[in-house]
N, C-alpha and C positions, 0 to 999 in steps of 0.2 A: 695661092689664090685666097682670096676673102674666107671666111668661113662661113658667110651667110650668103644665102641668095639674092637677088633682086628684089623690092619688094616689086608686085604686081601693079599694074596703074590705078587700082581704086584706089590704093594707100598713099601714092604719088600725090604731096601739092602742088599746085600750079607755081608757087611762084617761091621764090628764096632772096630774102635782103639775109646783110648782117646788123644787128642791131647797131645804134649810133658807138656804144660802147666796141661793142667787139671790131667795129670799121677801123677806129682809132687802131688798135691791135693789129688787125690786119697790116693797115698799112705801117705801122712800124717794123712788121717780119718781110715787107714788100724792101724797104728803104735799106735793111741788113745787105741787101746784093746791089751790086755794082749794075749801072747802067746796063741794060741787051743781056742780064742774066736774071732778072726778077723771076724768069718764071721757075725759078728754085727754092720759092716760097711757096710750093704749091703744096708740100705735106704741112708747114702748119697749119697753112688754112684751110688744108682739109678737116685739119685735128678742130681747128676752130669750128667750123660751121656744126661737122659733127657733135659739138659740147651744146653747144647751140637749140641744135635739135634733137634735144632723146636719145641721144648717143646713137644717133642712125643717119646717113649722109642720104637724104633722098637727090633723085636726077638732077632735079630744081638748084642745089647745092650746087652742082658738080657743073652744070649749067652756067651758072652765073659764078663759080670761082675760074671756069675757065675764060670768060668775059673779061675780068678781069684783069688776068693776066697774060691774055691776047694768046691763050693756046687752042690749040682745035679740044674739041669734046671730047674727043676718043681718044687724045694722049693724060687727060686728067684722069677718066673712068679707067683707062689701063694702071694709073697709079691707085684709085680707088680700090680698083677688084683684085691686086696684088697681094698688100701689105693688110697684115691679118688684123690690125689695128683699127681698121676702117668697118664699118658695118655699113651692108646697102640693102638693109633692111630693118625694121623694128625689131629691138631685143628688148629679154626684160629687164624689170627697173634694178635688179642684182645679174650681174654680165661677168660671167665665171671663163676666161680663159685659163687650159690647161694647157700645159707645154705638154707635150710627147715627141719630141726630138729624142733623138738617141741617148743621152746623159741622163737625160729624167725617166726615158723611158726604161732604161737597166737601173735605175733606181726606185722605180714602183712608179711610173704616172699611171699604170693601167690599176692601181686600187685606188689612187684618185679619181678618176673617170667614175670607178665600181661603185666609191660611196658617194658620189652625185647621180649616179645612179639606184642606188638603192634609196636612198633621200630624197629624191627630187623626183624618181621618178621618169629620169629624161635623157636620153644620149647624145651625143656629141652633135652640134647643130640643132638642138631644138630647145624649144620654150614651154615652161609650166603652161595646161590651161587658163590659167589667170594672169599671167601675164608678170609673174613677179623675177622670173628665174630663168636665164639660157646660162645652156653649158656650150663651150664649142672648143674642137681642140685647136693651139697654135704653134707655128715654128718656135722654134730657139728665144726665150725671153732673154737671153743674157746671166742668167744666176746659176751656171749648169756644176758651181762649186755646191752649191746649196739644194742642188736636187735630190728631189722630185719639186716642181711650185707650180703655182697658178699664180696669177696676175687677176684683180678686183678692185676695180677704178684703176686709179694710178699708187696702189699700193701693190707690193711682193708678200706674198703667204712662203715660203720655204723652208724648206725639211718636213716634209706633210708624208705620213703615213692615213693608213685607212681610218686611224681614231680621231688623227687632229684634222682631216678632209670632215671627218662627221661633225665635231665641236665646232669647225667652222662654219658649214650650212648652216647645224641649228642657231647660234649666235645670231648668224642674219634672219633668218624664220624670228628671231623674239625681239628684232628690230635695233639690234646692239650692231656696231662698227668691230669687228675682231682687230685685237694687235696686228702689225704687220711685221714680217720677219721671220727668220727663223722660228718654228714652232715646235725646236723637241728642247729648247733649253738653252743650246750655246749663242753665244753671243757674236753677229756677225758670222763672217765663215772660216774662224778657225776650226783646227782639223777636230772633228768630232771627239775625239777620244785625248783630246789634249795634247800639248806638244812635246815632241819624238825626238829630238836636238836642239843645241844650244840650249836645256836646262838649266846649264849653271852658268855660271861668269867667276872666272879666277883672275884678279887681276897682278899684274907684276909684282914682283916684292918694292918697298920701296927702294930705288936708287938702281933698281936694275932693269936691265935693258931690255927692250924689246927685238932684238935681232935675232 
């Protein structure tokens, strides 16, 4: 499920367009599916509306994408409040998921969690009083060679221990973009400590055979 709650109806707008630009969009991810299957464009336009607005899909969204795409209400909010990607409620303006699946999580996600906690002040599912920072935890990102990570915008942080979880808060606290990537050094996700076989390459002598 979602990692965030619903927001309450004071925070609710009335009403939800896509901007001219983002329509155009929209309907080019509608035209990707074959007649009587359109409504399989319904995660990007969730992704959409949510960029749209604050990185947060209010009802009003989820309303008129299901309009759209001629689905009932309650099978787009079931896609909404599944996938940990969607927010159905205001997060802050730096949005820290952490993986804690199993890979990352025997890999240390729990001193990732500790130093956004000890930093930020805030556990999993909540937002700074100022509204700059939510942590929340998320299923499986996909990098579980490269764990422990967190995911920030649509960048990857991985290989994060408790010191590079801290250099990365503070970065964002002094208003800098951190690299994305591997954060203890190697490059991509080969094997941390370098490679274990095929070192060398011997090749044939000249004029003989390979059988």
């Amino acid at each position: 499920m979602s990692g965030v709650h619903i927001a309450p109806p004071e925070l609710q707008p009335a009403s939800f367009e896509f901007t001219p630009e983002n329509l155009e969009i929209a309907k080019k991810h509608i035209a990707k599916y074959p007649a009587g299957r359109q409504q399989s464009a319904v995660m990007p336009l969730l992704d959409l509306a949510q960029r749209q607005h604050d990185n947060w899909l209010p009802q009003a969204a989820i309303r008129y994408i299901a309009e759209m795409l001629g689905m009932p209400v309650i099978r787009v909010l079931e896609v909404a409040s599944f996938y940990t990607m969607y927010n159905l409620a205001p997060v802050g303006k730096h949005f820290i998921q952490v993986c804690t699946t199993t890979p990352c999580w025997l890999r240390g996600s729990d001193k990732v969690l500790a130093a956004c906690k000890k930093h930020l002040g805030i556990g999993p599912g909540e937002t700074t009083p100022d509204g700059q920072f939510t942590v929340v935890e998320v299923e499986c990102l996909g990098a579980c060679v490269n764990a422990p990570m967190l995911q920030y915008g649509d960048d990857y942080y991985e290989d994060l221990d408790t010191e590079s979880t801290e250099k990365f808060i503070e970065a964002l606290k002094r208003g800098e973009k951190p690299k994305p990537g591997p954060q203890n050094g190697r490059l991509s996700s080969e094997p941390a400590g370098g490679p274990t076989t095929l070192t060398t390459f011997n090749p044939p002598a000249a004029g003989g055979s390979d059988d």
